[in-house]
Each structure stands twice: as C-alpha cells, then as structure tokens.
N, C-alpha and C positions, 0 to 999 in steps of 0.2 A: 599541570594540566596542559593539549595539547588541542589546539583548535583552531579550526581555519574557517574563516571566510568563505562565501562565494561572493554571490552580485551583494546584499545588503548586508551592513548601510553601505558600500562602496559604490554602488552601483545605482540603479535606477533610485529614483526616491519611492517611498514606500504608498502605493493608492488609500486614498480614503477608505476605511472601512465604512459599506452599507451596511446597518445597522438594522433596516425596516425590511429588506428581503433577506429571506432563508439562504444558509450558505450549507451545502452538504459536508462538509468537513467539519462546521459548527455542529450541525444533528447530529451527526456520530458519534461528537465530544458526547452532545446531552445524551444519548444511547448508554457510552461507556461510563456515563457519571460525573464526567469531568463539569468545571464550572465556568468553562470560555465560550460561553454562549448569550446570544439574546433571545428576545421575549419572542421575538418573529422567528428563530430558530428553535425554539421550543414548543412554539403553537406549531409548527409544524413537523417536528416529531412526534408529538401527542398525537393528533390526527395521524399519522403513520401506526404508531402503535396499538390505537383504534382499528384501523384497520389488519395489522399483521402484530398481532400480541405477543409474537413469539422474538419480535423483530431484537429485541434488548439483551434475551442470550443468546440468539445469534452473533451479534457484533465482537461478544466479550468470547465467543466463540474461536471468531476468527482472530481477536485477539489471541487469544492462547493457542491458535496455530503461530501465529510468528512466534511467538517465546520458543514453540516446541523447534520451528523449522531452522531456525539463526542460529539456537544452540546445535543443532544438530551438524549443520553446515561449518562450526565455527570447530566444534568439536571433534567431530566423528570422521570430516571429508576434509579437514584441511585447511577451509577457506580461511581468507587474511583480509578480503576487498569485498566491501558489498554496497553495492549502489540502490537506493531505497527511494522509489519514484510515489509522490504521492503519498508525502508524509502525514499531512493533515496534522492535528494537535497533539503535543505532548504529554503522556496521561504516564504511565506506567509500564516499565521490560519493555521501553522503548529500545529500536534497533541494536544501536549502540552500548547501550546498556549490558543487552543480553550475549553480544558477541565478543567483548572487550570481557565481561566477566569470564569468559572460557578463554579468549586469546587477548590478552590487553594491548600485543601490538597490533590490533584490527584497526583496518582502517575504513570511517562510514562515509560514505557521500548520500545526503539526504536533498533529493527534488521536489519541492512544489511553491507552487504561483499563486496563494491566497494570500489575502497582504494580513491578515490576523495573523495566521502561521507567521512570516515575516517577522511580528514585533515581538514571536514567540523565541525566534531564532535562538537569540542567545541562549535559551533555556537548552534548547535541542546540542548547542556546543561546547555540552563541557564531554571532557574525557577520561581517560586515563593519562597516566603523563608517558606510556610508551606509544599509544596510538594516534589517531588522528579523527575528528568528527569536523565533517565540513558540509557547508549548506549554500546549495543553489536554487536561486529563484529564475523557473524556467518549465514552460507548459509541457506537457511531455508532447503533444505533437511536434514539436522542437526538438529530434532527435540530434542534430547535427549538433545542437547548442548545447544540449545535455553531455552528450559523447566528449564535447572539448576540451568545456568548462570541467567537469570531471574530473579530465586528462591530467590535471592540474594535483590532485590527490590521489589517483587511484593509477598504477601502473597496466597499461592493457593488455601488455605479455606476460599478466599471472592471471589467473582463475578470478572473477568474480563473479558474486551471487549479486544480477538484478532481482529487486521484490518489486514485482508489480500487486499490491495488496487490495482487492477491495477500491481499482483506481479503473479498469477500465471497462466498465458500466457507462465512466463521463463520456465516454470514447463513441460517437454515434458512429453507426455502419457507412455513413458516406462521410467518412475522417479515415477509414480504411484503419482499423484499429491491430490488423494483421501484419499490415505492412509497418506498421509502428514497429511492432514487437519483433517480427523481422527484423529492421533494421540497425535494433537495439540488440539481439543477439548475436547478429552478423558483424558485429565491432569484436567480440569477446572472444579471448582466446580460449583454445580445447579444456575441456573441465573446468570450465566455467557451469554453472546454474540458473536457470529459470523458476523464481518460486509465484505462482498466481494462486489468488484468490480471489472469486468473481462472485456478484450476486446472482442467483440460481432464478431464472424463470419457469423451471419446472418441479418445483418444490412446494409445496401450497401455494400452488398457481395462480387463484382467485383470488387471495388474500395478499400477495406478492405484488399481483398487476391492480390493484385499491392500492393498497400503499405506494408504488411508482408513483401511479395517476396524482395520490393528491400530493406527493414531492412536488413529481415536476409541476404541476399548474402555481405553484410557490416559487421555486428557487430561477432565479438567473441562468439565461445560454441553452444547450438544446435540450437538459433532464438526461434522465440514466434511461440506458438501454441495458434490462437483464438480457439475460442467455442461459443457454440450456446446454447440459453436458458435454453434446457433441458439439456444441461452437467451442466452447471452454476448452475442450480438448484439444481443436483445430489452433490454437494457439502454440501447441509445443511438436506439432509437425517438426521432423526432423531431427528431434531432439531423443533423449535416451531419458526415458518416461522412467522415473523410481516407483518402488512398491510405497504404496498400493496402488496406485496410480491416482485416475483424477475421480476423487473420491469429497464428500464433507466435510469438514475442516474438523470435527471433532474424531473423525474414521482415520487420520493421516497420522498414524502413528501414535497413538493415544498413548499418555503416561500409568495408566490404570486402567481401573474396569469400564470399555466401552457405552458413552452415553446412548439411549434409546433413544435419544428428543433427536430430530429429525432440526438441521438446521439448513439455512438455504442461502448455499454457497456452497460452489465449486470449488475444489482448490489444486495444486500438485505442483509437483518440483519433477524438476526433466536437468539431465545432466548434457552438455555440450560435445559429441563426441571429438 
C-alpha cells in the first residue's frame, strides 16, 4: 500500500469538531446514506428534504457522475494525476478507488478543510501499492497552498484532472469563485481536465431555493450560493468543452437507458487546450 500524507496529523492539530451546528459535508454524508453524521446534521437535512424531496437522488446522482467521469478520465483519455478539491466524507467509488481500479499507478491528491473529514483521513489513504493517495488539509480559496502542497505528489508537467464536485456552491460571489477556478487551471499543463459539478438554481427553483434557505440559516460561514446553467458554464471559459457539454449529471454520458428524473445540478468536463 502506497500513501502519503499531506498537513494531518503532521501538520496543524486537528479543530474541535462542532457537534450542535450542521456541517454540509456531514448532510451529504446523511443524503448519501453514510453514518458520520450528527443529530444537528440530520435535523437539518430532513428539513432540506422536506423541502426538496428529490434532493437524496440527486446527490447519489452526482455521485454516479464521478464513478462515470474518473473511470472515463482514467480510462479512455489517459489520465495518471487527479487533484480532488472538496472531498467531503468517504462513502463509496471513492476518487481513488475508481481510478486506480482502471490505472493502479494513478495518482490522488485529495483537498478539504473540515476537521471530521481530517480524522477520516486515514480511511481516504489507502491505495494501491503501485499508486499513490495523498490528503491535504487546505480551503480551496488557498489556491497558492493547494497548488504547492500538491506539488509534492502530483507532477504539473503531465495532464491532471482537477474535480471540483458539488464544492463551489460554498464559494459566495464576492470570494470571486472564477478567479479560483482560473487560477487552479492556470497552474495545469495542456490536456489536463476540468470536471464540475454544481448545484442547479434553475432546476425546481422553488423547492431548491426552500432547501438553500433552511441550510444556510443552520450551518456555519456564508451558506451555498446555487447557480444556473449559464454561470456554471462561465466556469470552463477557455477551455475545450466535452460532449455533451454542461448538461445533468445523470445526461453526462449515461451507462444505460437515460433517466427522466430531472436532477438539479450542473455538471461537465472541459479539456485544457
């Protein structure tokens, strides 16, 4: 087994977990099924689900776009390096998983700053014994810190696929969530990948912005900003937009016969010319 480090436990010491406010990374866990959650993270995805009832296959949704898009990437295009911002908790055809079973010398850098994830870490490092899975504890507005630390496992004169999954929603409009993402592809070399997956604010609208509403008045920091197609899209400016383009996550290349359920998120992969 081959596995690396980033900052924890090396690094900073791990924050207290709050326990009484809702963490979104936790609700997603209770979405996806998983069992690293508490009771203020589950009152408040119930209240979400009340709200947007569809919101449970959606998520498992957008999970089954990353299985489709990692093996594709791993498989089909080449990739060896995939930088995975906004891991949130480990459930299942995690990153790593899925990319290492198609190429086992793949190598993962997994980013995110919640100190749960943190003590999950270990779980996220195991490998293969020809690749590599390493974990950074680091906000993604900290592009300089993400890009370094990195630097460290992933080589940046070959192709890598950043996954920004279902991560920047956290991202409010005056964090300049553009300029992130810019300056996170602006490190990568040619034929590299962009893969997003955003939550849809024009998707059962009503029921979308209810569900927001009673998130954010729960959880911690400034809440999710959804977006609608054309901002979602303005993300891969510049980039060489794949078929289908920015489409549903269940519409990105489907393995079988296309679902009808209408799920609400954006998603799509753009190649680096």
């Amino acid at each position: 087994m081959s596995a690396q480090r980033g900052n924890p436990p090396g690094g900073r010491a791990v924050p207290a977990i709050d326990t009484r406010t809702p963490h979104s990374a936790r609700i997603y866990n209770y979405w996806l099924g998983g069992k690293d959650n508490f009771a203020a993270d589950r009152e408040a995805a119930e209240l979400a689900i009340a709200a947007n009832p569809g919101i449970v296959a959606d998520v498992r949704a957008n999970r089954a776009f990353l299985t489709r898009v990692v093996h594709y990437l791993a498989s089909e295009c080449g990739v060896r390096q995939f930088l995975d911002i906004g891991t949130g908790l480990p459930t299942v055809s995690n990153t790593h998983e899925v990319a290492q079973a198609a190429a086992p010398a793949a190598r993962i850098v997994y980013v995110d700053n919640d100190p749960i994830v943190l003590l999950h870490a270990q779980a996220l490092l195991t490998s293969t014994s020809e690749g590599v899975t390493a974990y950074l504890d680091a906000d993604l507005r900290d592009t300089s810190a993400i890009l370094r630390e990195a630097g460290a496992t992933l080589d940046f004169t070959k192709p890598v696929a950043l996954l920004l999954l279902i991560i920047l929603h956290l991202i409010p409009d005056g964090d300049d969530p553009y300029g992130i993402v810019g300056r996170l592809t602006g490190a990568l070399p040619a034929g590299s990948y962009l893969v997003i997956a955003h939550p849809a604010s024009d998707i059962r609208a009503a029921q979308m912005e209810e569900m927001t509403r009673r998130v954010n008045e729960r959880i911690s920091g400034p809440g999710a900003t959804m977006r609608d197609r054309d901002a979602v899209a303005r993300f891969f400016e510049g980039l060489e937009l794949l078929e289908p383009g920015v489409v549903q996550p269940q519409q990105w290349r489907p393995d079988g016969l296309l679902s009808p359920l209408q799920v609400t998120a954006w998603c799509g992969v753009a190649r680096k010319p």
